[in-house]
C-alpha positions in Angstrom: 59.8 53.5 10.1 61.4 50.4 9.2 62.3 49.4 5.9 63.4 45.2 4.7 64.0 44.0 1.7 61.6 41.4 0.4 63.4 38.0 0.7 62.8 35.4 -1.9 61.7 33.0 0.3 59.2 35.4 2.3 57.9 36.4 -1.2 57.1 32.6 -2.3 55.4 32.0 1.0 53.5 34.6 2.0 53.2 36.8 -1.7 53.5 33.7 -4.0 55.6 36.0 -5.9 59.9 34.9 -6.8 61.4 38.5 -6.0 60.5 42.0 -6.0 62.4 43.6 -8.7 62.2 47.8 -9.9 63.0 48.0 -13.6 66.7 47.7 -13.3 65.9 44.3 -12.3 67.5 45.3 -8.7 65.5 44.1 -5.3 63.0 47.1 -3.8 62.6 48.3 -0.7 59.4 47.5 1.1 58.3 49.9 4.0 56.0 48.8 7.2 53.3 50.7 6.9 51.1 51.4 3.9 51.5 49.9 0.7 50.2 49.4 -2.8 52.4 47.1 -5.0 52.0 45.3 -7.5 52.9 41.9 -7.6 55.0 39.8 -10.2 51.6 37.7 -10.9 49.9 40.8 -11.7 48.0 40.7 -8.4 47.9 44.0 -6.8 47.6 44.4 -2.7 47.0 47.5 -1.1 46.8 47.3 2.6 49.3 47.2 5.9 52.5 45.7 5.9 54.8 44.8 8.6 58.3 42.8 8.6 57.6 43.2 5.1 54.5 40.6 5.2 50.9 41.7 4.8 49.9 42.2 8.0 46.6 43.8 9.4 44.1 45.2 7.1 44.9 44.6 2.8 43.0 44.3 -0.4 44.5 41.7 -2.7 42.7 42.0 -6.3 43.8 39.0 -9.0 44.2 39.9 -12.9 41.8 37.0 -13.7 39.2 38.6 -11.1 39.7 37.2 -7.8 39.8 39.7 -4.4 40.5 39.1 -1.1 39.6 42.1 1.1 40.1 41.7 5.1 42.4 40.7 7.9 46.2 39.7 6.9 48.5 37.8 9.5 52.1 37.0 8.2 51.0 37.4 4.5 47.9 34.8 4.5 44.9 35.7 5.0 43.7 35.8 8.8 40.8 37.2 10.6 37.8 38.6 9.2 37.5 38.6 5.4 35.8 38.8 2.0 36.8 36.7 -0.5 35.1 36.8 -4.2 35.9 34.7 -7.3 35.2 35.8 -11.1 32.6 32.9 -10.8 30.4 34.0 -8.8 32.0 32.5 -5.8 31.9 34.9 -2.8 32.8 34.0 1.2 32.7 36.0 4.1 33.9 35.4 7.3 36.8 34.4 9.5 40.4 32.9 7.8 43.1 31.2 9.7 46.2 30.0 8.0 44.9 31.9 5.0 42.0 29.4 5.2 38.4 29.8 5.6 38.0 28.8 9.4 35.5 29.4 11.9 32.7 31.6 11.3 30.9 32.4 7.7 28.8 32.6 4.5 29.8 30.8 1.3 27.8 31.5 -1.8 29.0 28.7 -3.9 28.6 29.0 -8.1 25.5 27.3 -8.3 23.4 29.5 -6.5 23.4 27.5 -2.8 24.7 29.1 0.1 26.1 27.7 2.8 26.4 29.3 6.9 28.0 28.0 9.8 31.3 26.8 11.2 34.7 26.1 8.5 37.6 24.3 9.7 40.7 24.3 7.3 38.8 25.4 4.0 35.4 23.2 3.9 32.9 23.6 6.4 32.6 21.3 9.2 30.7 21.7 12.3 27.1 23.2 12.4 26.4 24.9 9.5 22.6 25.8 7.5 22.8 24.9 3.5 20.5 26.2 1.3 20.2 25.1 -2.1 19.0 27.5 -5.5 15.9 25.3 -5.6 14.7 25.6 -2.4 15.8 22.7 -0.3 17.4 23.0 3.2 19.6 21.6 5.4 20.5 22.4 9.0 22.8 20.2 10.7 26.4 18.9 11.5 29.1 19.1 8.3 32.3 17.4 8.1 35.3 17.9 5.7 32.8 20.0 3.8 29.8 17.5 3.6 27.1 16.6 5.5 27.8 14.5 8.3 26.5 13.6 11.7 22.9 14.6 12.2 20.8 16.8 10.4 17.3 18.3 9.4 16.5 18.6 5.4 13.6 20.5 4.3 12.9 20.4 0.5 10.5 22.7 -1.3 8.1 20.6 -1.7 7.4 20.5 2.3 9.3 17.1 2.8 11.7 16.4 5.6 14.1 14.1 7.2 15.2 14.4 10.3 18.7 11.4 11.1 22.3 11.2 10.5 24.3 11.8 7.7 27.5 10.1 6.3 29.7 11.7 3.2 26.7 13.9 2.0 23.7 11.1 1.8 21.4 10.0 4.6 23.1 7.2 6.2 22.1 5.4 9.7 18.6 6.1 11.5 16.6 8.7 10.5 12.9 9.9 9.6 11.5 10.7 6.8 8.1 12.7 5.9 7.2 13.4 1.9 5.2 16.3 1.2 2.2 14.1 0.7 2.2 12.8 3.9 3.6 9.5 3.6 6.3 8.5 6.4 9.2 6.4 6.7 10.9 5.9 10.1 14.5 3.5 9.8 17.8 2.6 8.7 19.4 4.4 5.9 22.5 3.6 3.8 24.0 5.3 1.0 21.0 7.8 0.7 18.1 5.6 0.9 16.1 3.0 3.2 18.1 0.3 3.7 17.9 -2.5 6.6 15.2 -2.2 9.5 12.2 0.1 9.0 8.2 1.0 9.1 6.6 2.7 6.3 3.1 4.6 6.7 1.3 6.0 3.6 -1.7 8.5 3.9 -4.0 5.8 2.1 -3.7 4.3 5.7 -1.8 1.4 4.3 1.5 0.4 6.9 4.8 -1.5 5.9 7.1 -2.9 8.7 10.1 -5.0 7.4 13.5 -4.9 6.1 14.6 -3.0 2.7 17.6 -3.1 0.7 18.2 0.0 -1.7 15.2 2.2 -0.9 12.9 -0.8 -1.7 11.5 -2.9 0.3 13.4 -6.4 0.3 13.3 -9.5 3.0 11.5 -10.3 5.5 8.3 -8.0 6.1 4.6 -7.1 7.0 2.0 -5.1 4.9 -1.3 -3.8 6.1 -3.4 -2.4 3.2 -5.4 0.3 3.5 -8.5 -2.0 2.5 -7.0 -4.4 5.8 -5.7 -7.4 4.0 -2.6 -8.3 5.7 0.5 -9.8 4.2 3.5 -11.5 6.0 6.5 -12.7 4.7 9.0 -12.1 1.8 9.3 -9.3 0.2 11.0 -8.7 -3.5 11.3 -5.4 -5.6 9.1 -3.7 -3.3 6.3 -6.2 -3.3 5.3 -9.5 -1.7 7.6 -12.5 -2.9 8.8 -16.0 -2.0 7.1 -17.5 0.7 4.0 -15.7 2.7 1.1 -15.7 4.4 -2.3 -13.6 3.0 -5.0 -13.1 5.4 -7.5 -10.8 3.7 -10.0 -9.1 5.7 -13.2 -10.9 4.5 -11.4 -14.1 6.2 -9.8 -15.8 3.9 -6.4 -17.0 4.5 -3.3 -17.6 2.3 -0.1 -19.6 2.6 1.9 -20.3 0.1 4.3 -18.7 -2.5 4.4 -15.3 -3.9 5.3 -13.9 -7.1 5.3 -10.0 -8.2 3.0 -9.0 -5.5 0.4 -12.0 -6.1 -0.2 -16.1 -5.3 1.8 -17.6 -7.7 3.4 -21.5 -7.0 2.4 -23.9 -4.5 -0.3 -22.8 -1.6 -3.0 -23.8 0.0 -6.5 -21.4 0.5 -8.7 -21.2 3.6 -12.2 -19.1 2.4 -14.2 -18.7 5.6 -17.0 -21.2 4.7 -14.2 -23.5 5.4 -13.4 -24.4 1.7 -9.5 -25.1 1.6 -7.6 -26.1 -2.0 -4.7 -27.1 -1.8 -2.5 -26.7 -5.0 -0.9 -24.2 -8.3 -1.8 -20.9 -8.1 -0.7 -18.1 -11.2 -1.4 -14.3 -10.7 -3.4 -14.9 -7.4 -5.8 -17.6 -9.1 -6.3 -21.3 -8.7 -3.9 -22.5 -11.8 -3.0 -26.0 -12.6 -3.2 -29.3 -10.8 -4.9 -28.7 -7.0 -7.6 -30.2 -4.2 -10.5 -28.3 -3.5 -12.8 -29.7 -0.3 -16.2 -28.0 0.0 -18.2 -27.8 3.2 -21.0 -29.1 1.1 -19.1 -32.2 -0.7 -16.2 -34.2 -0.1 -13.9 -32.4 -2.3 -12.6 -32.2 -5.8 -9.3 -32.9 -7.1 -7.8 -31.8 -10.7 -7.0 -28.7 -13.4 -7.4 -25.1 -12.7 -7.3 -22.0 -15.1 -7.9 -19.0 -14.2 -9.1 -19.6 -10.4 -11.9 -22.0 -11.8 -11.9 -25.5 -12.2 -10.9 -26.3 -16.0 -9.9 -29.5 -17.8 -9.6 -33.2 -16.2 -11.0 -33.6 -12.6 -12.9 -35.5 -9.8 -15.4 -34.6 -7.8 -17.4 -36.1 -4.5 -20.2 -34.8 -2.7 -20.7 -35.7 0.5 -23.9 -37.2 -0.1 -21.8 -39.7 -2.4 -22.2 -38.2 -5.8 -19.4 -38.6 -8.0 -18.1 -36.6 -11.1 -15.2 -37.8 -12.9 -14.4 -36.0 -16.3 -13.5 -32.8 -17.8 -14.4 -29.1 -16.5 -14.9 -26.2 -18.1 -15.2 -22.3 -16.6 -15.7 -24.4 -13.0 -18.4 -26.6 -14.0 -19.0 -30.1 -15.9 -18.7 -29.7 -19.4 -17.5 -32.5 -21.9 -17.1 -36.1 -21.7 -17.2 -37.0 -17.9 -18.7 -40.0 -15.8 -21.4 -39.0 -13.1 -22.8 -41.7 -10.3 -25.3 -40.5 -8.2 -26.2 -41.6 -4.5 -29.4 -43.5 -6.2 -26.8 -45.9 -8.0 -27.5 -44.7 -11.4 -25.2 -44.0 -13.1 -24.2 -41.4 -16.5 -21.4 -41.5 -19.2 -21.7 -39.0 -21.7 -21.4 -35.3 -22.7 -21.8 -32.4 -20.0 -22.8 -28.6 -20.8 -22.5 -26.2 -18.1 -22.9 -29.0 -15.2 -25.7 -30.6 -16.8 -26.2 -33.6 -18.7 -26.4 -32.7 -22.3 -25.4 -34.2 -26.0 -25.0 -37.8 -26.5 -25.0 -40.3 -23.1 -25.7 -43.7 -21.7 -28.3 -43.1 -18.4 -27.6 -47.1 -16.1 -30.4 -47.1 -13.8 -30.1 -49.2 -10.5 -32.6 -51.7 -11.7 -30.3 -52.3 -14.9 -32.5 -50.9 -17.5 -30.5 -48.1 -19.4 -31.3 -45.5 -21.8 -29.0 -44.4 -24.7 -29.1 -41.0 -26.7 -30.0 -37.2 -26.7 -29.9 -35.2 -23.8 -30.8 -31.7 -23.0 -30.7 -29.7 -20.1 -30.1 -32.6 -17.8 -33.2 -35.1 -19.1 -33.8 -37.4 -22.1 -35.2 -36.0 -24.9 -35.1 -36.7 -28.8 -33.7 -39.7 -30.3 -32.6 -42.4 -28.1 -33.3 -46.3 -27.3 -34.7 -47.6 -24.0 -33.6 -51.0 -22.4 -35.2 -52.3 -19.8 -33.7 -54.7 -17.2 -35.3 -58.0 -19.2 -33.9 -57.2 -22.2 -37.0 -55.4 -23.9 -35.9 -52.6 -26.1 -37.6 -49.7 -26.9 -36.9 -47.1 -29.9 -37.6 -43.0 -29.6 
C-alpha cells in the first residue's frame, strides 16, 4: 500500500485544511485506502483515499452540522451524492468539481423543492419546482432561475404557460386564473405588458396594449352587456380620446375620464338626437347643442345629463324658448314665441307657463298677470288691441 504525506498545498485545496499535524506538531502519514481523520476544522471524513486525496466513496460530517456522503474525485466532491445542511437544506444527486451538476433533488430551507438538471451549483436546464404552498413550475432554469419557457401551476388551479427571464414571466405567454378569466400576450418584468387580449368569464373581452399589468394605450373593450369601447386606455380603464357605441345604438365620441364621458364629445342616440358639447361622469355637463328629430335643436347649460340653467330652444314647427332650465325643462324667467306669433315673457314651472307673465297675442292685445299650469288665471289686466283695458 502506499503511503504520502499530506502536502500543504493538497490539504488547502482538496481538505481546506493548512497541514496534518499528530500531537508533536510533526506531519502524519496518510495511507490509500481507508481512512477516518479528523480534520483541523473539526470536520471528520471517513471514506477512500488515494494519492492522499479523497477519492471514491467518503463521508464528510461538519462540527456545525453539515454532511456530505457520496462520490469523491481528487478531494471534491464528484459523482453521486448527498449533501445536507443543519438548515434543513438537503441535495441529492450528481457533483462535478465538487459542485452540484447534472442530475438531482434540492430541498431548499423554505420548504420548495426543486428537480431537474444543475450546472456549476444552481440549476439550469429542465428542472420541476415546487413551492411549500402548492404552486408549480415545470420548465427551463438558468443560473438557478427560471428562464426560457415554462408551465406554472398555482394551487388555486391557475396557469401560465410562456417564457421566463431572471425568475418573472417575461416575453409571450398565456395566462388562465383559477376563475376562468384569460390573458394571452406580452409580459415584462412579471406582468402583462405591451400587446395583448384579455377574456373574463362574465363574457366581457379586452384587446389592446398594457403597461405594468394594467391595461394602458391604445385598446378595445367588449362588455359583457355588448357596449363597445375603442380608444385610450388609462389605469386599466377607458381614457383620453374614444369612441362608445353602446348596444342600444347610441354612439359616443369624445373624451374619456376614469372609465366615463368626461370633456368635449358629441352623442348620437338612435332616434337621431346628436349634442354636441361638456360632458362630466358620462352625463351632458356644461355648455352643449342638443338637435331633436322633433325640433330644431337647443343650445345651452347642462347638469347632470339634463338641461339646466340658461338656454335656447327651437322646434321645428318654429316655436322658440329662450330662458332658463331647470331638471331639463322650462322653469324660471324665460321668453317663449309660438308658431301663432304670440308671444310669453314671464315665469316657467316644469315647462309650463306659471307665476307672473305678459301673454302678446298676434292681434296686439296682451294680457298681464297670474298664471297657472300654462293658462291665465287669478289677478291680471286684459288689453285689447284698441287700447280698451280690462281688470281681473
Amino acid at each position: 500500500m502506499k503511503k504520502f504525506f499530506l502536502s500543504m498545498t493538497a490539504a488547502v485545496i482538496f481538505l481546506g485544511i493548512t497541514t496534518l499535524l499528530n500531537a508533536e506538531h510533526t506531519a502524519v502519514q496518510i495511507e490509500d485506502g481507508f481512512q477516518k481523520l479528523t480534520l483541523p476544522d473539526t470536520s471528520v471524513y471517513e471514506g477512500n483515499l488515494e494519492n492522499g486525496l479523497f477519492n471514491g466513496k467518503g463521508v464528510r460530517v461538519w462540527r456545525e452540522g453539515h454532511r456530505y456522503e457520496g462520490g469523491y474525485k481528487n478531494g471534491l466532491p464528484d459523482g453521486k451524492g448527498i449533501e445536507e445542511w443543519k438548515n434543513g437544506v438537503r441535495y441529492e444527486g450528481e457533483f462535478r468539481d465538487g459542485l452540484r451538476h447534472g442530475r438531482g433533488t434540492l430541498l431548499r430551507k423554505d420548504g420548495s423543492t426543486y428537480k431537474g438538471e444543475f450546472k456549476f451549483g444552481e440549476p439550469h436546464g429542465r428542472g420541476t419546482e415546487l413551492l411549500k404552498n402548492g404552486d408549480r413550475y415545470e420548465g427551463e432554469f438558468k443560473d438557478g432561475v427560471r428562464n426560457g419557457r415554462g408551465v406554472e401551476v398555482w394551487k388555486d388551479k391557475a396557469v401560465y404557460k410562456g417564457e421566463y427571464r431572471d425568475g418573472v414571466r417575461h416575453g409571450r405567454g398565456i395566462e388562465i386564473w383559477g376563475d376562468g378569466n384569460k390573458y394571452e400576450g406580452e409580459y415584462k418584468d412579471g406582468l402583462p405588458h405591451g400587446k395583448g387580449v384579455e377574456v373574463l368569464m362574465d363574457g366581457s373581452r379586452y384587446e389592446g396594449e398594457y403597461s405594468d399589468g394594467i391595461r394602458q394605450g391604445k385598446g378595445t373593450l367588449v362588455n359583457k352587456n355588448g357596449d363597445r369601447y375603442e380608444g385610450e386606455f388609462k389605469y386599466g380603464r377607458p381614457h383620453g380620446r374614444g369612441v362608445l357605441i353602446r348596444k342600444n345604438g347610441t354612439r359616443y365620441e369624445g373624451e374619456f375620464k376614469a372609465g366615463e364621458p368626461d370633456g368635449r364629445g358629441t352623442e348620437w342616440l338612435k332616434d337621431g338626437t346628436r349634442y354636441e358639447g361638456e360632458f362630466k361622469g358620462g352625463l351632458r355637463h356644461g355648455r352643449g347643442i342638443e338637435v331633436w328629430k322633433t325640433m330644431i335643436g337647443y343650445k345651452g347649460e347642462y347638469r347632470d345629463g339634463l338641461r339646466h340653467g340658461k338656454g335656447i330652444e327651437v322646434w321645428d314647427d318654429g316655436t322658440r324658448y329662450e330662458g332658463e332650465y331647470k331638471d331639463g325643462l322650462p322653469s324660471g324667467m324665460g321668453v317663449e314665441i309660438r308658431k301663432d306669433g304670440s308671444r310669453y315673457e314671464g315665469e316657467f314651472k316644469n315647462g309650463v307657463r306659471h307665476g307672473r307673465g305678459v301673454l302678446i297675442l298676434k292681434d296686439g292685445s296682451r294680457y298681464e298677470g297670474e298664471f297657472k299650469n300654462g293658462v291665465w288665471r287669478g289677478e291680471g289686466v286684459v288689453i285689447l288691441e284698441d287700447g280698451s283695458r280690462y281688470e281681473e
